[in-house]
PDB file of N, CA, C, O and CB in Angstrom:
ATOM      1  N   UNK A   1      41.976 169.332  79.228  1.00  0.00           N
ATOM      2  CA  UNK A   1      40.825 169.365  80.120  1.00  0.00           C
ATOM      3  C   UNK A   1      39.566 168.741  79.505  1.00  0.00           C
ATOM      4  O   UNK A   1      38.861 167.976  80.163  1.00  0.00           O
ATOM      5  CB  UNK A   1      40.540 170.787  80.516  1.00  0.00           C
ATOM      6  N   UNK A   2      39.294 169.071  78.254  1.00  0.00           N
ATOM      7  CA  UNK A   2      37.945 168.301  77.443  1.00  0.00           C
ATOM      8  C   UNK A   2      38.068 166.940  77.799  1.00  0.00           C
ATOM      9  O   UNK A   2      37.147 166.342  78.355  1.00  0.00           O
ATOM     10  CB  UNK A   2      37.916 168.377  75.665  1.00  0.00           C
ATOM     11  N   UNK A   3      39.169 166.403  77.508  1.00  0.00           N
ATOM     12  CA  UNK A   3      39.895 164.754  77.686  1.00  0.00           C
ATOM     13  C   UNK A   3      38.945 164.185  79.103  1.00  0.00           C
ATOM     14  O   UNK A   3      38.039 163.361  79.231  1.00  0.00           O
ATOM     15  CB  UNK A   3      42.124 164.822  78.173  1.00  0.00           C
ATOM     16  N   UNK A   4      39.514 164.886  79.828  1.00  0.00           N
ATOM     17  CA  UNK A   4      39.290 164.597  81.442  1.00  0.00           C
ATOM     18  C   UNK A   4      37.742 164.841  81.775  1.00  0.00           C
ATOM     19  O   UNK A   4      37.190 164.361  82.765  1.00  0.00           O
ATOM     20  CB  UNK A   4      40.286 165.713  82.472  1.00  0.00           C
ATOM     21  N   UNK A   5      37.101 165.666  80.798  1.00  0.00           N
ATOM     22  CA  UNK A   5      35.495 165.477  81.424  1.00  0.00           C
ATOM     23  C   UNK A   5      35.045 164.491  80.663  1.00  0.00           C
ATOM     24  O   UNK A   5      34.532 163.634  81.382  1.00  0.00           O
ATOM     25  CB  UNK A   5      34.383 166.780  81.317  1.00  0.00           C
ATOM     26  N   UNK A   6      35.007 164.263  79.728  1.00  0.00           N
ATOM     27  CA  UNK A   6      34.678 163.246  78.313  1.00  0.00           C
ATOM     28  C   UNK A   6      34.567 162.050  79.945  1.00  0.00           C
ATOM     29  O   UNK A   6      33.650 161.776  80.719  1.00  0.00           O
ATOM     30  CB  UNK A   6      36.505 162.910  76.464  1.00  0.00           C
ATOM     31  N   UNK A   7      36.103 161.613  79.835  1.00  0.00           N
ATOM     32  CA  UNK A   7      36.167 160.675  80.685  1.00  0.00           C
ATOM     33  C   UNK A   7      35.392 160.521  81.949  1.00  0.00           C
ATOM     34  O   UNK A   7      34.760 159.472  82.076  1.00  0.00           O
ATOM     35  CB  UNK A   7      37.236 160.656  80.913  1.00  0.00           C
ATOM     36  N   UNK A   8      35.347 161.381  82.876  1.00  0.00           N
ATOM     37  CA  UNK A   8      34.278 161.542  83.860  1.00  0.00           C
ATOM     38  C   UNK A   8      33.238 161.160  83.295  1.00  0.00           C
ATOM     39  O   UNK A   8      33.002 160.010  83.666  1.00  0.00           O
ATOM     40  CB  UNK A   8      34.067 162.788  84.389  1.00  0.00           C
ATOM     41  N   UNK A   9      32.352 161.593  82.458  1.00  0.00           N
ATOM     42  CA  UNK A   9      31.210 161.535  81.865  1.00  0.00           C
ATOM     43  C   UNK A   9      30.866 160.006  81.527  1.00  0.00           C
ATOM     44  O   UNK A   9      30.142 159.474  82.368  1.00  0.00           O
ATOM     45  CB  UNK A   9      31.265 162.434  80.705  1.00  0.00           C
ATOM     46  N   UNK A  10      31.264 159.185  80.420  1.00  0.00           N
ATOM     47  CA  UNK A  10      31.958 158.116  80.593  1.00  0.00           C
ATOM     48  C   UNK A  10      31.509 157.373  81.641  1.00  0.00           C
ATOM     49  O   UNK A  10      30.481 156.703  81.741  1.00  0.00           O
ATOM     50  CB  UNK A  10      33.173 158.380  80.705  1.00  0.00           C
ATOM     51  N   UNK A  11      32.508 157.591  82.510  1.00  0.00           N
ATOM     52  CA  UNK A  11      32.449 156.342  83.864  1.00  0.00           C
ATOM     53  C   UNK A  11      31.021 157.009  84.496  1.00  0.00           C
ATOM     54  O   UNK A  11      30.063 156.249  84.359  1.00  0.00           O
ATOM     55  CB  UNK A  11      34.173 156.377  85.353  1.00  0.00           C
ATOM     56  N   UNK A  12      30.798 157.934  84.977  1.00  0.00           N
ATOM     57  CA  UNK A  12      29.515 158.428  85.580  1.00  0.00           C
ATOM     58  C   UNK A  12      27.880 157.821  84.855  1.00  0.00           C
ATOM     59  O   UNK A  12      26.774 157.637  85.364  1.00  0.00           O
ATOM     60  CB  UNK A  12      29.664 160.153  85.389  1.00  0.00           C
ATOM     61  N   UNK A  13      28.547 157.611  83.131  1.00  0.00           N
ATOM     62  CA  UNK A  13      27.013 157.114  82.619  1.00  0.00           C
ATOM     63  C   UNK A  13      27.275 155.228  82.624  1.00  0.00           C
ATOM     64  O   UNK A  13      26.318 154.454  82.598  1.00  0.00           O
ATOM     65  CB  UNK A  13      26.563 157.924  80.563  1.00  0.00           C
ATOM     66  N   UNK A  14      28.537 154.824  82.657  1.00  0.00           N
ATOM     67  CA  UNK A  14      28.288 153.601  82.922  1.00  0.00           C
ATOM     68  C   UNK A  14      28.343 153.200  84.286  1.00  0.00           C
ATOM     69  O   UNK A  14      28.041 152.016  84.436  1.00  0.00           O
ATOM     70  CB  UNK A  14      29.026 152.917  82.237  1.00  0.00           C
ATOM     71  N   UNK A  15      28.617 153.778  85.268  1.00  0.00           N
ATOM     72  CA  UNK A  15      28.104 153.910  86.614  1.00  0.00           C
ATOM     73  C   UNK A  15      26.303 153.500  86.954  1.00  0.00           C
ATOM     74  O   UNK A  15      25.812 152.526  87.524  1.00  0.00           O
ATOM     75  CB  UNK A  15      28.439 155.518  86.934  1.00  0.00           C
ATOM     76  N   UNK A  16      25.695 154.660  86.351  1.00  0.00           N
ATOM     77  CA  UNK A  16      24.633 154.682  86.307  1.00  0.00           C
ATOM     78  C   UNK A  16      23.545 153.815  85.270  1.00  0.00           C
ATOM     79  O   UNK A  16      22.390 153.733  85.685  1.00  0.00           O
ATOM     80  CB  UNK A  16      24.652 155.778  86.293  1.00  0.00           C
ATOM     81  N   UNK A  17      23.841 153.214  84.037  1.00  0.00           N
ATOM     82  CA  UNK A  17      23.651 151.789  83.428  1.00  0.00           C
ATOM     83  C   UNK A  17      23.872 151.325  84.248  1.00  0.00           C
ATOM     84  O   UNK A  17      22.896 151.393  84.996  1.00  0.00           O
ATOM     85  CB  UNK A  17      24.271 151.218  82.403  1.00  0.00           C
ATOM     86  N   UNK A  18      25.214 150.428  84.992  1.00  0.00           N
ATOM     87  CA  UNK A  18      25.526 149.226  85.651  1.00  0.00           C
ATOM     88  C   UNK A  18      24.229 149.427  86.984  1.00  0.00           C
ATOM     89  O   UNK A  18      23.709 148.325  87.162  1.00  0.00           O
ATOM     90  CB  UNK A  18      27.416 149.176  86.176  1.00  0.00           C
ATOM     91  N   UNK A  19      23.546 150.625  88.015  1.00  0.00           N
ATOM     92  CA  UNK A  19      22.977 150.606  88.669  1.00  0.00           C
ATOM     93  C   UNK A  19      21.804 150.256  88.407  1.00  0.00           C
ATOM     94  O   UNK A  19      21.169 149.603  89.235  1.00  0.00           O
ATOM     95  CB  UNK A  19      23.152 151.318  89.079  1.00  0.00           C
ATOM     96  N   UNK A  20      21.109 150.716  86.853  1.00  0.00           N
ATOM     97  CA  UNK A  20      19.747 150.424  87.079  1.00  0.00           C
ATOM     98  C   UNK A  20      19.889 148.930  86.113  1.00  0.00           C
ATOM     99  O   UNK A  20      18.840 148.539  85.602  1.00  0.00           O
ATOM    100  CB  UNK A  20      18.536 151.813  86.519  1.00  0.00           C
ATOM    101  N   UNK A  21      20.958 148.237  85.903  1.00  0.00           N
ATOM    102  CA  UNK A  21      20.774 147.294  84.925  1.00  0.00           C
ATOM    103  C   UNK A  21      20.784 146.264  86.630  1.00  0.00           C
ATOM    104  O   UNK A  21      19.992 145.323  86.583  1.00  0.00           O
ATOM    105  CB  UNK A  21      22.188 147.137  83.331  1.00  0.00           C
ATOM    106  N   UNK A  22      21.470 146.376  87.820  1.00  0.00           N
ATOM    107  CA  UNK A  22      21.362 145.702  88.745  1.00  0.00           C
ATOM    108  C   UNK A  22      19.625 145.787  89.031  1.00  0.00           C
ATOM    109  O   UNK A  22      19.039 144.768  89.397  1.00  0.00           O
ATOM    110  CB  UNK A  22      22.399 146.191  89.803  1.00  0.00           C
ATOM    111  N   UNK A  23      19.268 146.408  88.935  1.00  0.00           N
ATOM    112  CA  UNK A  23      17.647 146.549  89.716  1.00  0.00           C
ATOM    113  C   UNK A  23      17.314 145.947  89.029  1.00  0.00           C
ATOM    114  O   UNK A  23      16.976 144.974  89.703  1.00  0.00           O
ATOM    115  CB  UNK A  23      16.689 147.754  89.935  1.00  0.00           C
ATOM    116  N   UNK A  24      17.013 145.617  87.598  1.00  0.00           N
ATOM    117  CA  UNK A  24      16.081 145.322  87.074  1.00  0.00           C
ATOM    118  C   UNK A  24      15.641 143.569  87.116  1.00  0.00           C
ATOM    119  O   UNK A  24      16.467 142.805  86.617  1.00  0.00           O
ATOM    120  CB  UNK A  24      16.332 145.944  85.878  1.00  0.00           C
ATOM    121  N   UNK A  25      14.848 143.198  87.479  1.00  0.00           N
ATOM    122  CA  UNK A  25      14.218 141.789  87.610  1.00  0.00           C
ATOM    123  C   UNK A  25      14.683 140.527  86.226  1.00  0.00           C
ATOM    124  O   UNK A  25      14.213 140.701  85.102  1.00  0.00           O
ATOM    125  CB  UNK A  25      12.377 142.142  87.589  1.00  0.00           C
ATOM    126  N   UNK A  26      15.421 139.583  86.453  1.00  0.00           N
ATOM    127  CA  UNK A  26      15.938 138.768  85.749  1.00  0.00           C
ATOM    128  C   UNK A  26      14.581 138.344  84.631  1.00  0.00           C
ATOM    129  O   UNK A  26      13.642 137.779  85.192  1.00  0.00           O
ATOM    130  CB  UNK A  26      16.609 137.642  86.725  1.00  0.00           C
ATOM    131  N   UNK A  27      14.491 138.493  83.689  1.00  0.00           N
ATOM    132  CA  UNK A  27      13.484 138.227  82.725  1.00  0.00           C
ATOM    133  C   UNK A  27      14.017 136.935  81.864  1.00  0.00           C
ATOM    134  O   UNK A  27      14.947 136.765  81.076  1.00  0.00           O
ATOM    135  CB  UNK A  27      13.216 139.578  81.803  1.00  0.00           C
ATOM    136  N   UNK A  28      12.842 136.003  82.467  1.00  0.00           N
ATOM    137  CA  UNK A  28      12.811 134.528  82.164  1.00  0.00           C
ATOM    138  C   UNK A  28      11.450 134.259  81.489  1.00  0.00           C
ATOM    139  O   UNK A  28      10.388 134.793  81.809  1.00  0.00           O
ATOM    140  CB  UNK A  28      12.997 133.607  83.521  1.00  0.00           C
ATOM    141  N   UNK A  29      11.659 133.256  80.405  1.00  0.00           N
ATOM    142  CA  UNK A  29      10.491 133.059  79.606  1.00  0.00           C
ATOM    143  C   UNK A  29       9.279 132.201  80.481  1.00  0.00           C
ATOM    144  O   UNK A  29       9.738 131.139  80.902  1.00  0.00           O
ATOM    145  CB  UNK A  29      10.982 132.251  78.235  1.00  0.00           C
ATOM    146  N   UNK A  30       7.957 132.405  80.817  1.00  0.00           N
ATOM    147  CA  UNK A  30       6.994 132.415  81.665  1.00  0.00           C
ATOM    148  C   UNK A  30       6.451 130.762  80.487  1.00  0.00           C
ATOM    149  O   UNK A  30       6.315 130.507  79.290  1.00  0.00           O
ATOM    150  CB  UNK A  30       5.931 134.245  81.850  1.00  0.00           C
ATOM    151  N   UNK A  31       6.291 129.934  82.063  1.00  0.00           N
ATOM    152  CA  UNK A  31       5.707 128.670  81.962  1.00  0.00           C
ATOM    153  C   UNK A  31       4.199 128.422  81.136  1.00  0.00           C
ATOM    154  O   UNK A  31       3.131 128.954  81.436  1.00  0.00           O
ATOM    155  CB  UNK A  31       5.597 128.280  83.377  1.00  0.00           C
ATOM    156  N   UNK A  32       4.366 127.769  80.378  1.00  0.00           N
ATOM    157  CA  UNK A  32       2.334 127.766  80.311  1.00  0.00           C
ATOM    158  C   UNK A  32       1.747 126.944  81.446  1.00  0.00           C
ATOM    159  O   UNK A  32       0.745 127.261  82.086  1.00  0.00           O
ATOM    160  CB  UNK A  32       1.531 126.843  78.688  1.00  0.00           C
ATOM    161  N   UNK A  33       2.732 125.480  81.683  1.00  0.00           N
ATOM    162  CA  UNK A  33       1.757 124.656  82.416  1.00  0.00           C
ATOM    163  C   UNK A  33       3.381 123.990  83.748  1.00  0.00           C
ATOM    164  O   UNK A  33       4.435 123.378  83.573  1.00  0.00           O
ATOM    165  CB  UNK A  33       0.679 123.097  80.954  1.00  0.00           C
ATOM    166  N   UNK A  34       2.954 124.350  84.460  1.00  0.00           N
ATOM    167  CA  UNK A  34       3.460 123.831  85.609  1.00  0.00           C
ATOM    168  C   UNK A  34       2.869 122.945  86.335  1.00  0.00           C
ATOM    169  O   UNK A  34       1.639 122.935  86.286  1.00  0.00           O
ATOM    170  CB  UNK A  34       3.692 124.625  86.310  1.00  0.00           C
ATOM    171  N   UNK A  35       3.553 121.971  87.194  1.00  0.00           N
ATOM    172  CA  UNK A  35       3.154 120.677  87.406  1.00  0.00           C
ATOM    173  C   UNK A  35       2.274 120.279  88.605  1.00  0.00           C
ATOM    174  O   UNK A  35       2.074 119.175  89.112  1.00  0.00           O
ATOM    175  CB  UNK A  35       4.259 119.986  87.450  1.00  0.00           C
ATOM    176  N   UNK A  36       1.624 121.983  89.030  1.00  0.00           N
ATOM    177  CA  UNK A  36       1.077 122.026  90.195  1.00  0.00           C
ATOM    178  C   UNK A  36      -0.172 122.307  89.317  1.00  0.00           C
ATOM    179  O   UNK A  36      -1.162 121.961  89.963  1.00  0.00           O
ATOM    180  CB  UNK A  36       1.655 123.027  91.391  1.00  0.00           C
ATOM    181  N   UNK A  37      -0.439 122.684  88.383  1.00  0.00           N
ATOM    182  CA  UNK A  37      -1.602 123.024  87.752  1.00  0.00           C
ATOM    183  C   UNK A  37      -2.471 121.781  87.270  1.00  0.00           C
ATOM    184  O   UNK A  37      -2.441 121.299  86.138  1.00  0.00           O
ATOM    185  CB  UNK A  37      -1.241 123.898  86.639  1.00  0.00           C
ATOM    186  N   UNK A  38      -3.322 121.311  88.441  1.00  0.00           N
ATOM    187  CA  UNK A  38      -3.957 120.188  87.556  1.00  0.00           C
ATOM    188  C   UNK A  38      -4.713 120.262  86.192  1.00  0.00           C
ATOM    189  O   UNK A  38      -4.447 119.422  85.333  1.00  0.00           O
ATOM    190  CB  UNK A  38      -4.840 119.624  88.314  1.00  0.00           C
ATOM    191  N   UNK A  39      -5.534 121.117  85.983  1.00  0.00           N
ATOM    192  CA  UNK A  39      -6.110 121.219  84.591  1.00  0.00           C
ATOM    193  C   UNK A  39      -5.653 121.386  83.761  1.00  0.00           C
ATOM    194  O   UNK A  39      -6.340 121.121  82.774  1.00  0.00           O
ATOM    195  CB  UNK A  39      -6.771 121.837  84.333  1.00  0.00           C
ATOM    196  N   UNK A  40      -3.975 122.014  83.423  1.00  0.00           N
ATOM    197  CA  UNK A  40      -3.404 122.520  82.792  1.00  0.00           C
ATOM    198  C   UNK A  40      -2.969 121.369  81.293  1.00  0.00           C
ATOM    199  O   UNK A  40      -2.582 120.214  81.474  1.00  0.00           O
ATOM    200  CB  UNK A  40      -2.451 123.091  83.756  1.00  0.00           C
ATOM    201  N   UNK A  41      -3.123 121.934  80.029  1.00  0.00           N
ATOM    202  CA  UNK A  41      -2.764 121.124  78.640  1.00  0.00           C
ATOM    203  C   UNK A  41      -1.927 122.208  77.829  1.00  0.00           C
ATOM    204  O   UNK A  41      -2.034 123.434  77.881  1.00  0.00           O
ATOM    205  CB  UNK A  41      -4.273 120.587  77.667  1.00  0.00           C
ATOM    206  N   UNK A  42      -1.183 121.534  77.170  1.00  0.00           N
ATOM    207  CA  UNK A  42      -0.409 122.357  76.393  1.00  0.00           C
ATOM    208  C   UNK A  42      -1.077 121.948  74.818  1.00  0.00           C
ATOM    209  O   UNK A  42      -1.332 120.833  74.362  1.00  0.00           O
ATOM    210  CB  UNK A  42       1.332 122.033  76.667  1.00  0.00           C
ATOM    211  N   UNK A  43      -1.226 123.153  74.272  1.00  0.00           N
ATOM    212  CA  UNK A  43      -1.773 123.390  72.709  1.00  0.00           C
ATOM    213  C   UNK A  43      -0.695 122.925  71.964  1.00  0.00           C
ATOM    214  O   UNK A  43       0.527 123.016  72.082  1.00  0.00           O
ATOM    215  CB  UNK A  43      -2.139 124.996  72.224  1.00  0.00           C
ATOM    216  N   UNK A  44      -1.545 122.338  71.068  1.00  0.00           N
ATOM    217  CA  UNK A  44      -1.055 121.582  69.778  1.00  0.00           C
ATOM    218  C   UNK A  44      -0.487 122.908  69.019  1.00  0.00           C
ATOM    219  O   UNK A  44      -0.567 124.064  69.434  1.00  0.00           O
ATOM    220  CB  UNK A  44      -2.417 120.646  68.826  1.00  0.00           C
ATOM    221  N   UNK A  45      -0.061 122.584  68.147  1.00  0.00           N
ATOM    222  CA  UNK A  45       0.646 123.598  66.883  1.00  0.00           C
ATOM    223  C   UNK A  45      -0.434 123.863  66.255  1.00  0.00           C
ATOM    224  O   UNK A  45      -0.607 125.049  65.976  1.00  0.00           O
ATOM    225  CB  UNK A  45       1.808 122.978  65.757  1.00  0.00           C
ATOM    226  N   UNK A  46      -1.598 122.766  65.795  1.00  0.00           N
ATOM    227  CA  UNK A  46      -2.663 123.508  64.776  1.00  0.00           C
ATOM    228  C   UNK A  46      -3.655 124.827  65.873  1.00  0.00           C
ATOM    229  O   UNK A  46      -4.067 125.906  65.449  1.00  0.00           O
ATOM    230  CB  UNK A  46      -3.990 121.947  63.995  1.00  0.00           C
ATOM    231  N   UNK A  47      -3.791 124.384  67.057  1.00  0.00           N
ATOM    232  CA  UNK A  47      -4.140 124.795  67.899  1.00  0.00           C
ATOM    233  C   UNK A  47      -4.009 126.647  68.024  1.00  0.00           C
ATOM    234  O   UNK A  47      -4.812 127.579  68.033  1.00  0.00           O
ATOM    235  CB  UNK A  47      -3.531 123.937  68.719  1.00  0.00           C
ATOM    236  N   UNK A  48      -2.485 126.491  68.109  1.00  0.00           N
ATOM    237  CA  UNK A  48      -2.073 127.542  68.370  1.00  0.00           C
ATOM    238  C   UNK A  48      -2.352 128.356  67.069  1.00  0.00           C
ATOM    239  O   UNK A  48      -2.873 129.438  67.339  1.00  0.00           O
ATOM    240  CB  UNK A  48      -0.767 127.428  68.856  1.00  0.00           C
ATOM    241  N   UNK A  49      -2.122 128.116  65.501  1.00  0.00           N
ATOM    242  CA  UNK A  49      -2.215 128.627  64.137  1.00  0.00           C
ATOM    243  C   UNK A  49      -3.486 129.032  63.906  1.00  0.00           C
ATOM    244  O   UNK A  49      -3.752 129.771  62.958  1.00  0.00           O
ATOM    245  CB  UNK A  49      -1.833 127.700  63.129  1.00  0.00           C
ATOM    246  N   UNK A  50      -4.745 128.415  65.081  1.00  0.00           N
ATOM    247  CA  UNK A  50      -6.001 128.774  64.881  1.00  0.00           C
ATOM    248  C   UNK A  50      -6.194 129.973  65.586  1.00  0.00           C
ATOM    249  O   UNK A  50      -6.999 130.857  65.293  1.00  0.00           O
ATOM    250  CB  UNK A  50      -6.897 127.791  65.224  1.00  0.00           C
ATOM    251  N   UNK A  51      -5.434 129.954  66.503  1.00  0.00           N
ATOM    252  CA  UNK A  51      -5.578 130.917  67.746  1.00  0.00           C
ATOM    253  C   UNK A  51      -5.159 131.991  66.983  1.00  0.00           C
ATOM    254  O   UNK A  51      -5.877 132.989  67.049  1.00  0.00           O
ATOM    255  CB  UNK A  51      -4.679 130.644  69.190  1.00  0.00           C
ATOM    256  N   UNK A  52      -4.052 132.049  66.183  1.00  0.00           N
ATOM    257  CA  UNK A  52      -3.817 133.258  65.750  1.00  0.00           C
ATOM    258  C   UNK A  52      -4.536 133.504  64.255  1.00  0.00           C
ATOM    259  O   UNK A  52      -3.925 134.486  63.835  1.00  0.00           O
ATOM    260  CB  UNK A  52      -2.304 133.425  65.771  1.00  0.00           C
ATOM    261  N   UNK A  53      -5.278 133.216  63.482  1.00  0.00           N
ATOM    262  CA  UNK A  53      -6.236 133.277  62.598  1.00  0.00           C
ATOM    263  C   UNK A  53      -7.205 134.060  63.244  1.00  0.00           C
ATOM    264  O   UNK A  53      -7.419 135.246  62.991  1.00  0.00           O
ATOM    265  CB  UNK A  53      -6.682 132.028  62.150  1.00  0.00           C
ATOM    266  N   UNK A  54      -7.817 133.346  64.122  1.00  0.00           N
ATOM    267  CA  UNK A  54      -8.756 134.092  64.564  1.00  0.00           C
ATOM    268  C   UNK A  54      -8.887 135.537  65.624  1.00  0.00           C
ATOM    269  O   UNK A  54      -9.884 136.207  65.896  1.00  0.00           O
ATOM    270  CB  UNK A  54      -9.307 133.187  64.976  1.00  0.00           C
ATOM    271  N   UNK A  55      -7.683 135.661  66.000  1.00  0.00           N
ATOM    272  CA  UNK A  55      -6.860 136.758  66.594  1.00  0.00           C
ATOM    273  C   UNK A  55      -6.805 137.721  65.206  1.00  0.00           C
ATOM    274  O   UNK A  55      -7.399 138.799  65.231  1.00  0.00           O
ATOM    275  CB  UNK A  55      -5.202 136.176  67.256  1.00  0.00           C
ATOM    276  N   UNK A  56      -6.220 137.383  64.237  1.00  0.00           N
ATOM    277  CA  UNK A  56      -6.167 137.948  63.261  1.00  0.00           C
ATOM    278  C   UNK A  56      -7.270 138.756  62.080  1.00  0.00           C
ATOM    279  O   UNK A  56      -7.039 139.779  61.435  1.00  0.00           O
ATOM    280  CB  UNK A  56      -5.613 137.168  62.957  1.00  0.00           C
ATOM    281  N   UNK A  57      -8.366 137.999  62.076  1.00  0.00           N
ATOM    282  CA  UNK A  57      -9.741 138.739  62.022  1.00  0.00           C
ATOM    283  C   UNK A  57     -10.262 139.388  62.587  1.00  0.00           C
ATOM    284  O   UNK A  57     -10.989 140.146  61.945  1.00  0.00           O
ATOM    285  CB  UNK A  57     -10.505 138.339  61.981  1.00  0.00           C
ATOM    286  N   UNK A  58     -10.259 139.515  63.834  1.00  0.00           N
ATOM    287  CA  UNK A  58     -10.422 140.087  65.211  1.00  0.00           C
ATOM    288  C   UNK A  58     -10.230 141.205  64.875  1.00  0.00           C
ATOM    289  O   UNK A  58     -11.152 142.021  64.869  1.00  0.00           O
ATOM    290  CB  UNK A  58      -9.608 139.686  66.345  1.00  0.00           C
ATOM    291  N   UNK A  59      -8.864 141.552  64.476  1.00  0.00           N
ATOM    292  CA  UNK A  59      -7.812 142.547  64.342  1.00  0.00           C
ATOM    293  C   UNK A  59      -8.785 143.570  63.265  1.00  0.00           C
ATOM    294  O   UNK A  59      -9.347 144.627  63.551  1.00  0.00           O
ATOM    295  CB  UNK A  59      -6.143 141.823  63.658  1.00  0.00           C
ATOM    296  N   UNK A  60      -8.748 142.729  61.743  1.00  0.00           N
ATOM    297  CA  UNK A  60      -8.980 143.225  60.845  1.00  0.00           C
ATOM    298  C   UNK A  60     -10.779 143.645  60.666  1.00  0.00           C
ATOM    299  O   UNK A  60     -11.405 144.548  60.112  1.00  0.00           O
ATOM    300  CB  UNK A  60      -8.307 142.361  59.969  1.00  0.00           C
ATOM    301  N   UNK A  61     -10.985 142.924  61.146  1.00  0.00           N
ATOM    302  CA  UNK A  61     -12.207 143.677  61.729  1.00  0.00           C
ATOM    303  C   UNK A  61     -12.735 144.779  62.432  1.00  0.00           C
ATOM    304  O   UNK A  61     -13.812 145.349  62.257  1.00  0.00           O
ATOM    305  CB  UNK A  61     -12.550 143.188  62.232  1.00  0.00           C
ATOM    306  N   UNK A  62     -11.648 145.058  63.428  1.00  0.00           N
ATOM    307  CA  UNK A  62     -11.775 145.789  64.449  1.00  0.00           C
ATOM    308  C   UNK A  62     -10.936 147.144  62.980  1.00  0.00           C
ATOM    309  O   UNK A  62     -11.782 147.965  62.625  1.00  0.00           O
ATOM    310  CB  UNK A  62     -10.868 145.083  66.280  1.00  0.00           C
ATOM    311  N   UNK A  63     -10.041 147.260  62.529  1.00  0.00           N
ATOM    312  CA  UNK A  63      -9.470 148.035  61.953  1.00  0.00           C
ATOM    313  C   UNK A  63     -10.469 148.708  60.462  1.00  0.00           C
ATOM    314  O   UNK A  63     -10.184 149.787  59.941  1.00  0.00           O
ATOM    315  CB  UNK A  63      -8.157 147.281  61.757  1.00  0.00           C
ATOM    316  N   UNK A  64     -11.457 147.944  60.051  1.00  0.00           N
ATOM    317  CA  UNK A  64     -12.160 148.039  59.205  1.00  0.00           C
ATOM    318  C   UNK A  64     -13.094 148.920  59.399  1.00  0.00           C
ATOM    319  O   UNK A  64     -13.316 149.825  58.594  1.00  0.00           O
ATOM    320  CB  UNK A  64     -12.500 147.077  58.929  1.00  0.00           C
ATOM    321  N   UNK A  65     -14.088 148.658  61.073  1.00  0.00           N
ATOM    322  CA  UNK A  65     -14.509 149.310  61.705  1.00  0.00           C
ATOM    323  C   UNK A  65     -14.328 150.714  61.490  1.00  0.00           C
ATOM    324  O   UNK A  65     -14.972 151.534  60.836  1.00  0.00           O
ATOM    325  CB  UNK A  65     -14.247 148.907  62.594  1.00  0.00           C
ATOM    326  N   UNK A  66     -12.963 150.823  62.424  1.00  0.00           N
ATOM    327  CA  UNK A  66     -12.459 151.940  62.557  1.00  0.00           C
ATOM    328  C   UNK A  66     -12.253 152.708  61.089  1.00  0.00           C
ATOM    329  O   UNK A  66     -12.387 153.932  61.083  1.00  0.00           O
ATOM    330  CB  UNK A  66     -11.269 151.713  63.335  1.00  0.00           C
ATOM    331  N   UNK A  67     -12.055 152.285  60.327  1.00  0.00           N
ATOM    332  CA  UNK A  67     -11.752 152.976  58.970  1.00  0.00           C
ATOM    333  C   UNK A  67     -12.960 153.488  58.210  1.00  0.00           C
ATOM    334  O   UNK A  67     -13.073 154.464  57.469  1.00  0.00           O
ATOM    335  CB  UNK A  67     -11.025 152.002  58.032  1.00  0.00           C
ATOM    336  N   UNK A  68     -13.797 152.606  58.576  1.00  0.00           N
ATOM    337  CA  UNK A  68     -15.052 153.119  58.177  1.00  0.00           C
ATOM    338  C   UNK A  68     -15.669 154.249  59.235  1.00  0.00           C
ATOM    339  O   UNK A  68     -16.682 154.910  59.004  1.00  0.00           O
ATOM    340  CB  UNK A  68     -16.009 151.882  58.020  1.00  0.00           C
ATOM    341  N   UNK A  69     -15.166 154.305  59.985  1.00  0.00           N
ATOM    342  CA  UNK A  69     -15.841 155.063  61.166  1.00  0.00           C
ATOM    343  C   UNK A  69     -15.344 156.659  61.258  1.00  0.00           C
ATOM    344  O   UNK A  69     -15.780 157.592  61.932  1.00  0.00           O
ATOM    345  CB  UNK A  69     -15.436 154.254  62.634  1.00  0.00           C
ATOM    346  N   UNK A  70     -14.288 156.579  60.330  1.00  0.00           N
ATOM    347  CA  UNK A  70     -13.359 157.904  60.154  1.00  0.00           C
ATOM    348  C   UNK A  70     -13.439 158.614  58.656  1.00  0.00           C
ATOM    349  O   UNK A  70     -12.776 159.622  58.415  1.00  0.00           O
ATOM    350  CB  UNK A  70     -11.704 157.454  60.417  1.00  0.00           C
TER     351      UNK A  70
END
């Protein structure tokens, strides 16, 4: 009898995976510049390495703040 619920159990939880794995919205990597976007430019590589430098001070700043603030 253990055998036989195990098994129920089983199909009932991959039942219920396979249902909410159907709902969920196909996740595709999001465009920067599409060809309807007239203004639209795509960033250089140094571009982007700046972007995150300065993202990155941002950060450590903001965390410094806080450390001092506590």
């Amino acid at each position: 009898m253990p055998g036989n619920i195990k098994s129920v159990f089983v199909v009932w939880l991959l039942l219920v995976y396979l249902l909410f794995c159907s709902r969920l919205p196909s996740v595709k990597a999001a465009s920067i510049c599409t060809s309807t976007n007239a203004g639209c430019h795509v960033l250089s590589l140094a571009n982007l390495f700046d972007r995150v430098i300065q993202h990155s001070t941002r950060m450590h700043s903001i965390t410094n703040d806080l450390h001092s603030e506590f």
